[in-house]
C-alpha positions in Angstrom: -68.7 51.1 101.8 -68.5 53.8 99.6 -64.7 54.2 99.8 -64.0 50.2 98.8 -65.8 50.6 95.3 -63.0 52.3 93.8 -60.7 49.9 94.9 -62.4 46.7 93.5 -63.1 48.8 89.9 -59.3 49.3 89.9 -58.1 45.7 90.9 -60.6 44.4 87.9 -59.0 46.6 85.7 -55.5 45.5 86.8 -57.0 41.6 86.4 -58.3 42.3 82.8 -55.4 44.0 81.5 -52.6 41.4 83.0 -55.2 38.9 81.3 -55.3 40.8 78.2 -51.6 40.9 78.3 -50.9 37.1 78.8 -53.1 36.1 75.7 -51.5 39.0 73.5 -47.9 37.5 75.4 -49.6 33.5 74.1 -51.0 34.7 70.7 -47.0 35.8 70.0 -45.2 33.7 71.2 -47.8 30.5 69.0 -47.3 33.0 65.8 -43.5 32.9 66.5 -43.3 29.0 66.8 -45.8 28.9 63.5 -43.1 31.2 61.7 -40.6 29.2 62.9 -42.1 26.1 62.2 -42.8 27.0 58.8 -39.9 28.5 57.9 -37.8 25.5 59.3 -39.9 23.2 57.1 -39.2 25.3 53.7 -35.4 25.2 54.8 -35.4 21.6 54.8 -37.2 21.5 51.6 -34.8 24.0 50.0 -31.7 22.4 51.4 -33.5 19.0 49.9 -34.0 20.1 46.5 -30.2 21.5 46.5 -29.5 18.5 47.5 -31.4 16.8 44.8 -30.2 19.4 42.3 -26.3 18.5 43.0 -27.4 15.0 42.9 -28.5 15.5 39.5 -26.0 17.7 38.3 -23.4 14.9 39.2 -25.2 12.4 37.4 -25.0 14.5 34.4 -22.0 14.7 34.6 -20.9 11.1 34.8 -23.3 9.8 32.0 -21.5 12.8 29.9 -18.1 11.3 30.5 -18.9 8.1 29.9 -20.6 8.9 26.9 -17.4 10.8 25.9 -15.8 7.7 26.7 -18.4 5.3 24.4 -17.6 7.5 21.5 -13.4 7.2 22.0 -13.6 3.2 22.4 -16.3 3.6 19.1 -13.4 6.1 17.2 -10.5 3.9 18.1 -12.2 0.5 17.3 -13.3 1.8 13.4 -9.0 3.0 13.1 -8.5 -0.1 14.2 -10.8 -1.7 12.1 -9.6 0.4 9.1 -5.8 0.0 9.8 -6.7 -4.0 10.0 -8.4 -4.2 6.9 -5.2 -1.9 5.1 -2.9 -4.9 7.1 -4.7 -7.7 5.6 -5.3 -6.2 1.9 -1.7 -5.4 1.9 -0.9 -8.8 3.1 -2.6 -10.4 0.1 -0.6 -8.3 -2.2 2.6 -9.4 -0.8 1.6 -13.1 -0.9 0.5 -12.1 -4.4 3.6 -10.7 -5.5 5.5 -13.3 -3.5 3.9 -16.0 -5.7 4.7 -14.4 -8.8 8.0 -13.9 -8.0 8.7 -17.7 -7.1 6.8 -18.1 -10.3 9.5 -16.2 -12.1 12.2 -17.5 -9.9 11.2 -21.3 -11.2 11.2 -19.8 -14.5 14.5 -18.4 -15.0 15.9 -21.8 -12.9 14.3 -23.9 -15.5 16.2 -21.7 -18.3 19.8 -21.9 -16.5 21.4 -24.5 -19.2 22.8 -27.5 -17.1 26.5 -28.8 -18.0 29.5 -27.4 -16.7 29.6 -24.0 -14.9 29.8 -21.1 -17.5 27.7 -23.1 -20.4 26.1 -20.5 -22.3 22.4 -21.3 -24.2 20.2 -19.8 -26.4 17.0 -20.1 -25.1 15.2 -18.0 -27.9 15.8 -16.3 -31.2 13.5 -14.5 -33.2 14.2 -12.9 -36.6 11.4 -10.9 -38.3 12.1 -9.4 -42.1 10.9 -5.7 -41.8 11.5 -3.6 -45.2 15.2 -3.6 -45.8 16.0 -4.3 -42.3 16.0 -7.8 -40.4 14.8 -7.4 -36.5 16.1 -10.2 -34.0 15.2 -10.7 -30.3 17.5 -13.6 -28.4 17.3 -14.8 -25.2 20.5 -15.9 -23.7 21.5 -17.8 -19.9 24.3 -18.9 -18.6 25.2 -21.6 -16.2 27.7 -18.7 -13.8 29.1 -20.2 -11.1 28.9 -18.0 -7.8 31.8 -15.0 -8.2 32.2 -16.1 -11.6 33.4 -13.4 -14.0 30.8 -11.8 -16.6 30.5 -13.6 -20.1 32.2 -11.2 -22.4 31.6 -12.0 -26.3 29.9 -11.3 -29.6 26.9 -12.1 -31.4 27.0 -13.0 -35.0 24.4 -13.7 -37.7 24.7 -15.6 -40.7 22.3 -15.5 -43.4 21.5 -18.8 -45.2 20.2 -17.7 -48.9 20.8 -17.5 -52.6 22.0 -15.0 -54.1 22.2 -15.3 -58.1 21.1 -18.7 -58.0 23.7 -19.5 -56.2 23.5 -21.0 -52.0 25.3 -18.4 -50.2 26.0 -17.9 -46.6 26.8 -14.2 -45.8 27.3 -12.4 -42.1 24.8 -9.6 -41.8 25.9 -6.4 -39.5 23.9 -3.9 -37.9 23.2 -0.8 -40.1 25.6 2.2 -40.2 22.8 4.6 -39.1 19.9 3.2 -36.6 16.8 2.0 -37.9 13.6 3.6 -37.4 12.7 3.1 -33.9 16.1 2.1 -33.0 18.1 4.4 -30.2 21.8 5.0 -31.5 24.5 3.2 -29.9 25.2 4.4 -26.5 29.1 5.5 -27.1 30.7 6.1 -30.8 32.5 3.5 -31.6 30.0 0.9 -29.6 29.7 -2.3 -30.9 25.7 -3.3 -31.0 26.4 -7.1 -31.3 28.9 -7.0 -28.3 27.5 -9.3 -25.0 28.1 -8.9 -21.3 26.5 -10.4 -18.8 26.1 -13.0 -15.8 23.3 -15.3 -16.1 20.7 -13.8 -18.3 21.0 -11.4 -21.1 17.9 -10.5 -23.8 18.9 -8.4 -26.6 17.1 -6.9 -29.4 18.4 -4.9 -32.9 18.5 -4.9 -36.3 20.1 -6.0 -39.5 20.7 -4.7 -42.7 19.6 -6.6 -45.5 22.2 -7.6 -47.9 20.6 -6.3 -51.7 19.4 -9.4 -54.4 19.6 -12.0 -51.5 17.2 -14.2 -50.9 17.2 -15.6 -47.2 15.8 -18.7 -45.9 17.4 -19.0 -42.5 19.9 -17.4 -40.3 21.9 -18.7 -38.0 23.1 -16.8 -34.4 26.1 -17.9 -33.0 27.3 -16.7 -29.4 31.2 -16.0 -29.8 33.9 -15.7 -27.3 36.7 -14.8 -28.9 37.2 -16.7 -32.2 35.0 -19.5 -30.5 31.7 -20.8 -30.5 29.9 -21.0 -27.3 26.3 -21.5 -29.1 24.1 -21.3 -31.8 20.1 -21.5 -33.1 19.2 -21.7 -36.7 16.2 -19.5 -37.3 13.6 -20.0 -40.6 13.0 -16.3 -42.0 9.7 -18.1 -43.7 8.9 -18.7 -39.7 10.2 -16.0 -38.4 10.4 -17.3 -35.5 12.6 -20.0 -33.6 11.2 -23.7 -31.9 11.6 -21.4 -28.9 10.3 -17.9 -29.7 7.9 -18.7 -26.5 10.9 -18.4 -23.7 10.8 -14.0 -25.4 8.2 -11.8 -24.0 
């Protein structure tokens, strides 16, 4: 009896501490699968919120591009706004300046003289007494025939006065030196009263005044060669001729 006490105090011991060892072995292995559990949980989380986060980012980055976008289409719709509005303000100037010119065009047809082609007409002639000078403006057209040559010629100006009580008719000439504000002639030897064009021609010059004669009227005739192609009578007291209003 005495020699089996040992033997049952040892196999307790052996019991307790293969018992002790199991729960420590239990306790381990549950804090391991807690760790584990709770780590895997976080990862999850994390890897969601990255997820999230790139979700995000990408979203970003459309609504950037397409506000990029927005503000290009915005840009290029105010040019195109701006380079309408230049189209359509320069449109009304050319159907402005298209108007005018038929305007003028209808003009100038209503001043080509009918009759045969190369009929030359005065259309205006002006004489104004300034000092001891006489200034003229005339208006001249011509019915030219397509490829027809220039009118070549002459204009001459008769003065219809008294001079010592007497009627006299006396051709007036251009001074020797230009009048003030009169350019000199554009080549020595130039005559001022000399005419060449096509279908229009305005001319404007002086006269010198012939000394102790009175003038009443003077007469412009258009001369090619020795002959008359036209004439107008214009009253000095009028100064101006039935139609002054054809000049500018």
């Amino acid at each position: 009896m005495k020699q089996s006490s040992p033997a049952r105090g040892g196999g307790f011991s052996s019991w307790l501490v293969r018992g002790l060892s199991r729960l420590v072995l239990l306790l381990v292995v549950f804090v391991i699968g807690a760790l584990a559990m709770h780590f895997g949980m976080h990862a999850e989380d994390r890897a969601e919120l990255q997820a999230r986060q790139s979700r995000i980012e990408s979203l970003q980055a459309e609504l950037s591009r397409a506000q990029a976008d927005l503000a290009a289409q915005r840009s290029e719709a105010e040019v195109q706004a701006g380079t309408q509005r230049v189209l359509q303000d320069r449109n009304a100037e050319l159907q402005q300046e298209l108007g005018r010119t038929r305007d003028q065009l209808a003009f100038y047809e209503q001043l080509i003289p009918p009759g045969p082609a190369g009929a030359v007409a005065v259309r205006a002639f002006d004489i104004q007494a300034d000092g001891e000078f006489l200034r003229y403006r005339v208006l001249l057209t011509r019915n030219a025939a397509p490829q027809a040559e220039p009118f070549k010629g002459r204009m001459r100006f008769v003065a219809n006065g008294r001079s010592q009580g007497k009627a006299v008719k006396i051709e007036l000439s251009p001074p020797v030196a230009p009048a003030a504000g009169e350019a000199a002639a554009s080549a020595p030897g130039a005559d001022p009263l000399a005419l060449v064009f096509d279908q229009f021609q305005r001319s404007t010059g002086v006269l010198q005044r012939v000394p102790d004669l009175s003038i009443q009227s003077v007469r412009l005739e258009i001369l090619e060669g020795d002959t008359v192609r036209a004439s107008q009578d214009a009253d000095l007291n009028r100064a101006v001729s039935d139609h002054a209003g054809v000049l500018p």
